[in-house]
Residue frames relative to the residue before (quaternion, step in Angstrom):
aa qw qx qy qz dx dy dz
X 1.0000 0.0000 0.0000 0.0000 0.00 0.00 0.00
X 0.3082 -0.7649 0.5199 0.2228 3.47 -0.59 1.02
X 0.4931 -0.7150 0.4487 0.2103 3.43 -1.59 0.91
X 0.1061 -0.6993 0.6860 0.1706 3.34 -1.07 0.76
X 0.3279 -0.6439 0.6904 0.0343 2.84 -2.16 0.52
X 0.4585 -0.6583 0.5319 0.2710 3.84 -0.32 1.57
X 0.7457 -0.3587 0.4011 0.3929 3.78 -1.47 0.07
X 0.6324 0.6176 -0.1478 0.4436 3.14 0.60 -2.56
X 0.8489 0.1296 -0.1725 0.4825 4.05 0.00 -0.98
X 0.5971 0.6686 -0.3954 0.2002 3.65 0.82 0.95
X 0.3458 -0.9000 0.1328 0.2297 2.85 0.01 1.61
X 0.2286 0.6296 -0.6139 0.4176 3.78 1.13 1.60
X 0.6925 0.4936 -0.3976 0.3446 3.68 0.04 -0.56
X 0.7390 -0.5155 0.4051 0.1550 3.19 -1.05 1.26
X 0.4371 -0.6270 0.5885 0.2636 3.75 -1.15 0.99
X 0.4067 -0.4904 0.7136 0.2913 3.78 -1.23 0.84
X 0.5861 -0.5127 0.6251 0.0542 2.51 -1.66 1.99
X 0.5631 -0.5228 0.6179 0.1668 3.60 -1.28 1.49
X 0.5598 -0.7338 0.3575 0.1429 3.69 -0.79 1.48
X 0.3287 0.8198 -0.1506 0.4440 3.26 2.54 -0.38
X 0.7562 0.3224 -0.0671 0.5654 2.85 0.48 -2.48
X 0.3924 0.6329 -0.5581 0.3661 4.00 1.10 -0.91
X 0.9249 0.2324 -0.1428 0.2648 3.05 -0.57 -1.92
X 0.4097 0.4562 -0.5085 0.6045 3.94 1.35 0.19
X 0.7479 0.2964 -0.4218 0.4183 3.73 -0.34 0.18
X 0.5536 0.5120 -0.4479 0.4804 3.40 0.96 -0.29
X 0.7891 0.3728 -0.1946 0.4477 3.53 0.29 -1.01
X 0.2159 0.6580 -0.5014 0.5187 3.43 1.30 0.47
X 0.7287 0.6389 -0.0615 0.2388 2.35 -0.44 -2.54
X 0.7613 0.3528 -0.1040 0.5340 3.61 0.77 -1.57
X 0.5430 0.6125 -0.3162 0.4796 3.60 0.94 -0.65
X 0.7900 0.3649 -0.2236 0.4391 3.68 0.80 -1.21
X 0.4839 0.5372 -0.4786 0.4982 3.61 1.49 -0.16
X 0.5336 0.6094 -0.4316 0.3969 3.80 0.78 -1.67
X 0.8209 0.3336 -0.1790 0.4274 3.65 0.29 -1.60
X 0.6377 0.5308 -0.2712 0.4880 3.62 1.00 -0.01
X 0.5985 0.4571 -0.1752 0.6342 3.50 1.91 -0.21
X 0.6034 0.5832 -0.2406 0.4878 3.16 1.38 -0.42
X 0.6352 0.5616 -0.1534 0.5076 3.35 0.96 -1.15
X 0.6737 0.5301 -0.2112 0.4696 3.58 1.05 -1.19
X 0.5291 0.6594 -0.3620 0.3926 3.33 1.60 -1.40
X 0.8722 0.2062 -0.0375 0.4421 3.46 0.59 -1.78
X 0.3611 0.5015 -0.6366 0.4613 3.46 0.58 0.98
X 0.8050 0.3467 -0.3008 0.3760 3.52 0.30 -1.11
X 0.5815 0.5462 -0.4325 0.4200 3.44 1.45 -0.45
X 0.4201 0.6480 -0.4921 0.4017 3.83 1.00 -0.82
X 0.8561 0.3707 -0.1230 0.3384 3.48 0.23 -1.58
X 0.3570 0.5986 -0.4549 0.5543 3.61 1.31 0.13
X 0.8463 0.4287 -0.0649 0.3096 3.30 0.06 -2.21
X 0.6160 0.3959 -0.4226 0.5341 3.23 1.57 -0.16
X 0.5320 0.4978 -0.4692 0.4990 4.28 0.71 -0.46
X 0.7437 0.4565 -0.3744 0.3135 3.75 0.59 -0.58
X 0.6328 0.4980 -0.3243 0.4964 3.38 1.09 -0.63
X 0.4694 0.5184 -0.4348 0.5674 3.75 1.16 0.50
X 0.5765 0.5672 -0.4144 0.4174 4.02 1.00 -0.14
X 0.3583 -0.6966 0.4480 0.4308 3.30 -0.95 0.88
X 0.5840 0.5462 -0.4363 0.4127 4.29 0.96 -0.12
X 0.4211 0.7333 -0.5220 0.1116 3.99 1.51 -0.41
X 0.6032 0.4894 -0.2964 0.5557 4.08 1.28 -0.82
X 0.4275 0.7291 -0.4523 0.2848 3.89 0.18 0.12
X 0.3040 -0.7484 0.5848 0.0735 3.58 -0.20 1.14
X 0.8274 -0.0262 0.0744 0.5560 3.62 0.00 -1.32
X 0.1554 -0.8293 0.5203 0.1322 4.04 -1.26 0.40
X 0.6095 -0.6259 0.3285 0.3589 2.90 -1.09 0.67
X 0.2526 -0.7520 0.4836 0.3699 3.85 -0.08 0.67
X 0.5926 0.5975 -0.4483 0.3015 3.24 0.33 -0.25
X 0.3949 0.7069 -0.3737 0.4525 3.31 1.11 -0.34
X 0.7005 0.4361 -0.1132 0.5534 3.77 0.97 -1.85
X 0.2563 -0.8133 0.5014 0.1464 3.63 -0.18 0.84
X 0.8489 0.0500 -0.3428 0.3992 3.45 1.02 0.36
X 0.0654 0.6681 -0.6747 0.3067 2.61 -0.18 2.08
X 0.5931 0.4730 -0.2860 0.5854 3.37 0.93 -0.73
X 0.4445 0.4553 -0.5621 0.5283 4.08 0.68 0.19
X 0.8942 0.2839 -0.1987 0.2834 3.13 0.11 -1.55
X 0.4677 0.5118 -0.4915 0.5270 3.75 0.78 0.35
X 0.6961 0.5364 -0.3350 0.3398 3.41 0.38 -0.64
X 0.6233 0.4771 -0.0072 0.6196 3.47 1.97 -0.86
X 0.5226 0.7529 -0.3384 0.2134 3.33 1.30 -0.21
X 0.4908 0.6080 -0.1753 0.5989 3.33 1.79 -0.57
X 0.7240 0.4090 -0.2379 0.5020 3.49 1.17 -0.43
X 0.6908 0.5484 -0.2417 0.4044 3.28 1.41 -0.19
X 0.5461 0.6096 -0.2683 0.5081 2.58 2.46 -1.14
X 0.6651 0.4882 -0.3838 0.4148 3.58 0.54 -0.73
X 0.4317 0.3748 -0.5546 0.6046 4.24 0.73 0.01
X 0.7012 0.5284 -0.3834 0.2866 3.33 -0.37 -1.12
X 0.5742 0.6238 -0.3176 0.4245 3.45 0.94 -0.69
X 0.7693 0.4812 -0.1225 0.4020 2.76 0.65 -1.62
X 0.5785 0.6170 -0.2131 0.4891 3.63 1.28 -0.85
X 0.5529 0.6402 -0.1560 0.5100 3.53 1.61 -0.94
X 0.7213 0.3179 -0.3204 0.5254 3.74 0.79 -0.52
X 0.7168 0.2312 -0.3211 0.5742 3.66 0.55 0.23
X 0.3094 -0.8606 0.2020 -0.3505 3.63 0.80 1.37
X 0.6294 0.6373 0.2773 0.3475 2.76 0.77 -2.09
X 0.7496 0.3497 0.1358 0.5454 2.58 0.04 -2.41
X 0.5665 0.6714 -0.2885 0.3809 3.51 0.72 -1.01
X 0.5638 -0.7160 0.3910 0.1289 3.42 -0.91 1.13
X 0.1481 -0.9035 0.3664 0.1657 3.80 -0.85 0.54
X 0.6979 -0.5462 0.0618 0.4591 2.82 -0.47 1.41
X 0.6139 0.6430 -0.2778 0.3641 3.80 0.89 -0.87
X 0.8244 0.4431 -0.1632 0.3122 2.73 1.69 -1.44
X 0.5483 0.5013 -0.3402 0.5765 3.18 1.65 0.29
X 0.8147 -0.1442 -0.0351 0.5605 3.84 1.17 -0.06
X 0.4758 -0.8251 0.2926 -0.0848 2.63 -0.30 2.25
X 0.5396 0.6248 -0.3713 0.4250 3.10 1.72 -0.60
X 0.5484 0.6076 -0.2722 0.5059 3.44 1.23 -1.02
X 0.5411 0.5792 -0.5619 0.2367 3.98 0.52 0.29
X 0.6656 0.5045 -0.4569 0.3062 3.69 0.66 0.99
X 0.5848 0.5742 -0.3776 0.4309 2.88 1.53 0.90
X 0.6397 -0.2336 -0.1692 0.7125 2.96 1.88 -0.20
X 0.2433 -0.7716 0.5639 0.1656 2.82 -1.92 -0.43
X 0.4524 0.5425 -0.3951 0.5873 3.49 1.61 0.51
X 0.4416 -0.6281 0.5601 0.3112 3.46 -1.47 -0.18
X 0.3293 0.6131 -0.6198 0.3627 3.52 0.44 1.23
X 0.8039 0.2841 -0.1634 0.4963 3.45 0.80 0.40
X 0.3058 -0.8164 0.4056 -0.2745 2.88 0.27 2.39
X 0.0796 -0.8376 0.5375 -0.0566 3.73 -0.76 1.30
X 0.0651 -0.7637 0.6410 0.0412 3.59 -0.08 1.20
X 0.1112 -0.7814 0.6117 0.0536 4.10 0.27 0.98
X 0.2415 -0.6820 0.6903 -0.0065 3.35 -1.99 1.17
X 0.7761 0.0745 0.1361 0.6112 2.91 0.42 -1.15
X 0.1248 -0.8152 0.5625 0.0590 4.01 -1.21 0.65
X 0.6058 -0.1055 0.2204 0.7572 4.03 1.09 0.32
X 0.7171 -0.3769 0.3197 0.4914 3.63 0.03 0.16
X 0.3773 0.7768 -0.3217 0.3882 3.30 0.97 -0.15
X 0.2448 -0.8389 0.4759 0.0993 3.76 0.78 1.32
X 0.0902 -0.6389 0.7133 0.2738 4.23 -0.82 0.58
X 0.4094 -0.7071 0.4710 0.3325 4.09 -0.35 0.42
X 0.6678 0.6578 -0.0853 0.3377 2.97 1.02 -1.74
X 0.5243 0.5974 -0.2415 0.5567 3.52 1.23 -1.52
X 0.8352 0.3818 -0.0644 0.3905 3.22 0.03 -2.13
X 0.5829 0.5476 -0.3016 0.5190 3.51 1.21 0.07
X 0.5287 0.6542 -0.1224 0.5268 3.26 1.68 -0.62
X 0.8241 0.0958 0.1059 0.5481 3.17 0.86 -1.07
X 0.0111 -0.9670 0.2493 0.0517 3.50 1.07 0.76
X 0.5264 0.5066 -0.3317 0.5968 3.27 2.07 -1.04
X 0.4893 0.6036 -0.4494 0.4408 3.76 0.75 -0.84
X 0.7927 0.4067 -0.1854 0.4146 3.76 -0.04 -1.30
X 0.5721 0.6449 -0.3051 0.4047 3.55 1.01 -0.52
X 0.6797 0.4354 -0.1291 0.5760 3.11 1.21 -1.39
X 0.6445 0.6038 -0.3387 0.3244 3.27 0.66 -0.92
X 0.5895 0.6503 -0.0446 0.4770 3.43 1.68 -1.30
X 0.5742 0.4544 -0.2474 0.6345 3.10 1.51 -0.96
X 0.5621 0.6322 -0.4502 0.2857 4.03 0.47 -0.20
X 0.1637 -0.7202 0.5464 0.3949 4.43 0.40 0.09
X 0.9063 0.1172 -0.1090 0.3913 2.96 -1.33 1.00
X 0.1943 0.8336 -0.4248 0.2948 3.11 0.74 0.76
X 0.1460 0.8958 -0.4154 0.0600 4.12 -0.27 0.60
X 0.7083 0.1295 -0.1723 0.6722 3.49 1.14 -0.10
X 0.2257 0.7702 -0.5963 0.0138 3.98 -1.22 0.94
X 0.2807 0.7014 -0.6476 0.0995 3.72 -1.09 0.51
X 0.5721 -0.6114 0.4738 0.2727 2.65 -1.73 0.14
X 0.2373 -0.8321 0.4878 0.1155 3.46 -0.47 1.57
X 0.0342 0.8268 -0.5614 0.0030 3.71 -0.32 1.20
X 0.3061 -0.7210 0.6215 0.0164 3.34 -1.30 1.37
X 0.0061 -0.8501 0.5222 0.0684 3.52 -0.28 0.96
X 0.8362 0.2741 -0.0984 0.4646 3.92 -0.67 0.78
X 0.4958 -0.5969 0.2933 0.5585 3.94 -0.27 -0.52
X 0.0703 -0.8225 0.5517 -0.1192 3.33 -0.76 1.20
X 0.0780 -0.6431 0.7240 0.2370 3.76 -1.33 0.81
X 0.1640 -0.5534 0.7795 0.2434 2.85 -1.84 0.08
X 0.2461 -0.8531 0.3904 0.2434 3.77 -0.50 0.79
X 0.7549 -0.5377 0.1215 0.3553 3.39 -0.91 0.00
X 0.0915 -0.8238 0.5249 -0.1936 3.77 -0.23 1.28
X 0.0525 -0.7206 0.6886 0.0615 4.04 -0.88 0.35
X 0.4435 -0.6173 0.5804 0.2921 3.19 -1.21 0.68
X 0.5817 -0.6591 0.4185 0.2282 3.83 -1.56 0.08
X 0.7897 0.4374 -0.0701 0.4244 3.20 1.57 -0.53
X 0.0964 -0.8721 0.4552 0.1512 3.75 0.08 1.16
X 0.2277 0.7542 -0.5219 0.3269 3.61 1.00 0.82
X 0.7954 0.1457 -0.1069 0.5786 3.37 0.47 -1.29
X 0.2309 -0.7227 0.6381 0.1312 3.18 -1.58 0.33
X 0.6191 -0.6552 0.3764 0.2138 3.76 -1.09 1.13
X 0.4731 0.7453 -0.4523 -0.1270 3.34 -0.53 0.11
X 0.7189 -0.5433 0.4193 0.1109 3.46 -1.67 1.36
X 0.2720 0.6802 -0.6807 -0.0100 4.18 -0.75 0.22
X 0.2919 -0.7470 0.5617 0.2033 3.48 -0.60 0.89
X 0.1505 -0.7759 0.6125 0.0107 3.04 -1.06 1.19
X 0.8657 -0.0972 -0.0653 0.4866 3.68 0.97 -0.35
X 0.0134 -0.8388 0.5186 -0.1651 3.37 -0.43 1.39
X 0.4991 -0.6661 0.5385 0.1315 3.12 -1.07 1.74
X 0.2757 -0.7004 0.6140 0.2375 3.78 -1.41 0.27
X 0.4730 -0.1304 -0.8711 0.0202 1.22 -1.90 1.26
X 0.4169 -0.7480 0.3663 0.3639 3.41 -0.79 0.49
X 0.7156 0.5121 -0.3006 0.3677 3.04 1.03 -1.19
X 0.4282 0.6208 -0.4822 0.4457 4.30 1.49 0.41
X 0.7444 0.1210 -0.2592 0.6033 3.84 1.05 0.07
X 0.1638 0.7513 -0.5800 0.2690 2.73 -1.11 1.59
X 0.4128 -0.5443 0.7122 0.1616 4.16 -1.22 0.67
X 0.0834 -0.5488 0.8272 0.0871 2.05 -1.87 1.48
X 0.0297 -0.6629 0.7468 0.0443 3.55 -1.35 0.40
X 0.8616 -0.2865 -0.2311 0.3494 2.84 -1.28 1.77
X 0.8555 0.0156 0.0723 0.5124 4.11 0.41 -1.27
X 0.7139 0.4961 -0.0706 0.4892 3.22 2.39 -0.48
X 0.0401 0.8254 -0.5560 -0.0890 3.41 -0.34 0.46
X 0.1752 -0.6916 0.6974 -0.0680 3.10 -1.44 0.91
X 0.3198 -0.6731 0.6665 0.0219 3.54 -1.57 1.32
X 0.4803 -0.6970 0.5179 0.1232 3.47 -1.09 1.09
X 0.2283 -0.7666 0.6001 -0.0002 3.53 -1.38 0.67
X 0.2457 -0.7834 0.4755 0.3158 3.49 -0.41 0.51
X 0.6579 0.3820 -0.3541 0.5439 3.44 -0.93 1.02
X 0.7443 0.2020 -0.2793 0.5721 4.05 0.82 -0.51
X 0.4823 -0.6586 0.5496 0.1774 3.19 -2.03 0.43
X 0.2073 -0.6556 0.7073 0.1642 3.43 -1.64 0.42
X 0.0660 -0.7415 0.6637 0.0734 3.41 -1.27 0.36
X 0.0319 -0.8826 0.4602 -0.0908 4.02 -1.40 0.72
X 0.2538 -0.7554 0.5352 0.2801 3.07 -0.46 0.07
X 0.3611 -0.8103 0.4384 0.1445 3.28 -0.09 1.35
X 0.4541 0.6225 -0.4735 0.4267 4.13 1.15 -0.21
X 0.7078 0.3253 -0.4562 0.4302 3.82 0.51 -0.60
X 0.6193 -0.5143 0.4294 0.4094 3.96 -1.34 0.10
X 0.1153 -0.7582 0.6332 -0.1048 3.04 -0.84 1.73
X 0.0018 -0.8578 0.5139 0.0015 3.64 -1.54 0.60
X 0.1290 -0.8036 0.4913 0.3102 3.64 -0.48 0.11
X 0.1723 -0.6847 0.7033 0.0827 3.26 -1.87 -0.08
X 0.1030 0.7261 -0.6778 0.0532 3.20 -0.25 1.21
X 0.1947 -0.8192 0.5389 -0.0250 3.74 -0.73 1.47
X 0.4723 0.5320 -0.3178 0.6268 3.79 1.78 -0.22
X 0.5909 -0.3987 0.6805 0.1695 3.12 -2.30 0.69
X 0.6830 0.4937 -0.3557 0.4041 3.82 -1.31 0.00
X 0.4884 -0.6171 0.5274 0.3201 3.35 -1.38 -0.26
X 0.0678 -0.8043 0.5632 0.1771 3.32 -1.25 0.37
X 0.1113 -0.8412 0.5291 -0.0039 3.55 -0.55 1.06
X 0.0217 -0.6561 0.7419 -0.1362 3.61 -0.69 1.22
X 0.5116 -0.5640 0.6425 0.0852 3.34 -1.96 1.59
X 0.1650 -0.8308 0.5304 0.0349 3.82 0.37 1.41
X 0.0151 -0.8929 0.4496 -0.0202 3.53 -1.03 0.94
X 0.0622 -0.8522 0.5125 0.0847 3.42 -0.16 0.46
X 0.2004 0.8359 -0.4956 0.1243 4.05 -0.31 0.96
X 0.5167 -0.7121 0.3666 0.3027 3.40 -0.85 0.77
X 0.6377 -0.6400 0.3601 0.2324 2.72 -1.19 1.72
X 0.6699 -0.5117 0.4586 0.2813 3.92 -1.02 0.54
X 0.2949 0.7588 -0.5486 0.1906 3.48 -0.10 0.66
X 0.7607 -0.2332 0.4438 0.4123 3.57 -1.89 0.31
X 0.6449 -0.4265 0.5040 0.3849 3.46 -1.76 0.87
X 0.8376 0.3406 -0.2290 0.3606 3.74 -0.16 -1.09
X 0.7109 0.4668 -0.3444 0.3976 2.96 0.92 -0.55
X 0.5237 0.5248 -0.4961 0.4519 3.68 1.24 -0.85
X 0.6646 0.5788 -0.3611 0.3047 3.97 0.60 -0.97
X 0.7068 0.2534 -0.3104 0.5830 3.74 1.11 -0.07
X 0.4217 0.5002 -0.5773 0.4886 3.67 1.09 0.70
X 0.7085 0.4204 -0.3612 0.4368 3.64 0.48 -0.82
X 0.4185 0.8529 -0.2070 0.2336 3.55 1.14 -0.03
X 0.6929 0.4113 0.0557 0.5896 2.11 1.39 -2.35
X 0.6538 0.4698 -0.3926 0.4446 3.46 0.87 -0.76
X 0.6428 0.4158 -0.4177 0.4893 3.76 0.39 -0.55
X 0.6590 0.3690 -0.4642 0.4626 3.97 0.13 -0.79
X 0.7054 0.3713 -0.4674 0.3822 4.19 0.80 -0.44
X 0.4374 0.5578 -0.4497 0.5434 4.12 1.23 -0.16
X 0.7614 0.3432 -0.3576 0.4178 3.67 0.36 -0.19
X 0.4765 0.6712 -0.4450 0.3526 3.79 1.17 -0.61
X 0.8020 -0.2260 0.4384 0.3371 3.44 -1.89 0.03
X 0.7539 0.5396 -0.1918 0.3220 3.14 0.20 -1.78
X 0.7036 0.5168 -0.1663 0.4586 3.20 1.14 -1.74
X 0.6581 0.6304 -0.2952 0.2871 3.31 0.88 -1.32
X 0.6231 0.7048 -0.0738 0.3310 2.89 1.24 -1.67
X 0.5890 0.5682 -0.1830 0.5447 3.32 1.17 -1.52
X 0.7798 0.3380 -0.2681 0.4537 3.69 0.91 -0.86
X 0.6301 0.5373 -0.4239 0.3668 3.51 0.73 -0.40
X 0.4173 0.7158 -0.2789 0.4854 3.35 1.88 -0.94
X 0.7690 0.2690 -0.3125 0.4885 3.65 0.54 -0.96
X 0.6185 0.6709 -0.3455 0.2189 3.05 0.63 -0.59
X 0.7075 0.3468 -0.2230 0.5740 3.04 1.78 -0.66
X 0.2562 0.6126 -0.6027 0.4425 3.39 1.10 0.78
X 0.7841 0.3223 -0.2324 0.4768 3.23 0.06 -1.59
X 0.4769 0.5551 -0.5864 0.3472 3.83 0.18 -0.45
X 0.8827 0.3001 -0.1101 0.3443 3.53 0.61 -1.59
X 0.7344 0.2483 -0.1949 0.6008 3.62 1.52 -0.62
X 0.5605 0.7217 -0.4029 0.0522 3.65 0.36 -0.29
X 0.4685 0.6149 -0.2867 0.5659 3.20 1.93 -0.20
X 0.6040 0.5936 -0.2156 0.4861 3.51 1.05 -1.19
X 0.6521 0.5822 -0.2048 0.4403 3.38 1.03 -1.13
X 0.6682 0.6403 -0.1375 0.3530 3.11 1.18 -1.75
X 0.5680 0.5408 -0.2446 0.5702 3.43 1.14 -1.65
X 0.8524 0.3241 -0.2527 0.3232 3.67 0.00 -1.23
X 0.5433 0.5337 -0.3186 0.5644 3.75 1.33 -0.50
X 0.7678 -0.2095 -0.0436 0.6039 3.85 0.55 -0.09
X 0.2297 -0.8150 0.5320 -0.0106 3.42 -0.43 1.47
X 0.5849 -0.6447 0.3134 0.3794 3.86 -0.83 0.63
X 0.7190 -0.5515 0.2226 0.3597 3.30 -1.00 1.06
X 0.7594 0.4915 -0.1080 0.4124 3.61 -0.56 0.70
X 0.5790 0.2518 -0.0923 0.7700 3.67 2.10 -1.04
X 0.5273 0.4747 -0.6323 0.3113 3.86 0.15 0.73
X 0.3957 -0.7582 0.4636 0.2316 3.51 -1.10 1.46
């Protein structure tokens, strides 16, 4: 009777790759999509950003918010955001810095006077955050086209120096929620103009020209930080949403979440206790 020999114990089949080389080829592997997603990002972004610089608003620095019909939601609600915001404020601290959730960004700072309470990343949902703050997310949601929110907290006297974002798809926009006096000693300049925040009113921008802050006051300042896609033509808004998903998929984007993730992995309980503390131990 002649011998057989199953697939599994024949001895043509390749040694299993050492779990080492696995995961270097995985992360290869993922690296060349990142940079293949990347590439896609700004071909399609080129072509956005060139139809936009045909707009007569394509040179605008600051906008009228009124223009954006819900802004006036969110002022109206702004007291309702402020009170999460409160609460988000006693565990502080704990809070992440901006660097530490996206390191690339360590030439803008590098101290912890600049603080990143993240909602949203490219469309990229933080659950946790937005569970946290729920009236905050509601509204936020209610924003069209909305793709990047948190709360941006400055703590003490702080520059942030001058820097422009890369993309004129989305446009920025600002509700001040807490602001030290004097007010008008923290304040943005964006491109030839500068403008000082209020708590309760909004700023909007186009973050592509060279923007800075200057916060010259003590205290914190907290503004409800937005990023949302910029009004545009049926077709054209469709390869704006384009670009944002192919940049929610990139390296950059990815990163920023795994970063939180291990925020919370290691402080988010910690966070929890101090941001609403059992009845009776709140200082």
């Amino acid at each position: 009777m002649e011998d057989t020999q199953s697939p599994s114990s024949s001895g043509n089949n390749p040694p299993p790759r050492p779990p080492g080389l696995r995961q270097a080829l995985k992360q290869q592997a993922l690296e060349l999509a990142g940079t293949a997603l990347t590439q896609g990002a700004l071909f399609t972004a080129r072509q956005v950003t060139q139809a936009i610089h045909q707009r007569p608003d394509a040179n605008n620095t600051f906008f009228d918010p009124a223009a954006f019909p819900f802004t006036s939601r969110m002022e109206r609600n702004w007291k309702v955001i402020r009170q999460e915001l409160d609460a988000v404020m006693r565990g502080v601290e704990i809070i992440p810095n901006f660097q530490d959730l996206m390191p690339e960004q360590r030439e803008l700072t590098t101290d912890d006077r600049w603080k990143t309470f993240v909602f949203y990343g490219y469309g990229v949902k933080f659950e946790d955050n937005c569970r946290r703050c729920p009236e905050t997310t509601r509204l936020l949601e209610s924003i069209p086209g909305m793709t990047s929110a948190m709360f941006s907290i400055l703590r003490g006297r702080k520059h942030i120096p001058p820097h422009s974002g890369h993309y004129k798809g989305v446009l920025r926009y600002h509700l001040g929620l807490l602001v030290p006096e004097p007010a008008d000693a923290c304040h943005i300049r964006v491109g030839d103009k500068t403008a000082s925040w209020r708590e309760g009113q909004s700023l909007i921008f186009d973050d592509t020209h060279e923007h800075e802050v200057r916060k010259e006051n003590d205290g914190d300042r907290v503004v409800l930080f937005v990023d949302f896609l910029r009004p545009l033509p049926p077709v054209l808004s469709g390869l704006n949403r384009t670009v944002v998903k192919l940049i929610s998929l990139s390296p950059y984007i990815t990163r920023s979440e795994q970063n939180s993730r291990k925020w919370e992995e290691y402080f988010g309980e910690e966070f929890d206790l101090v941001r609403n503390p059992p009845s009776g131990k709140r200082a």
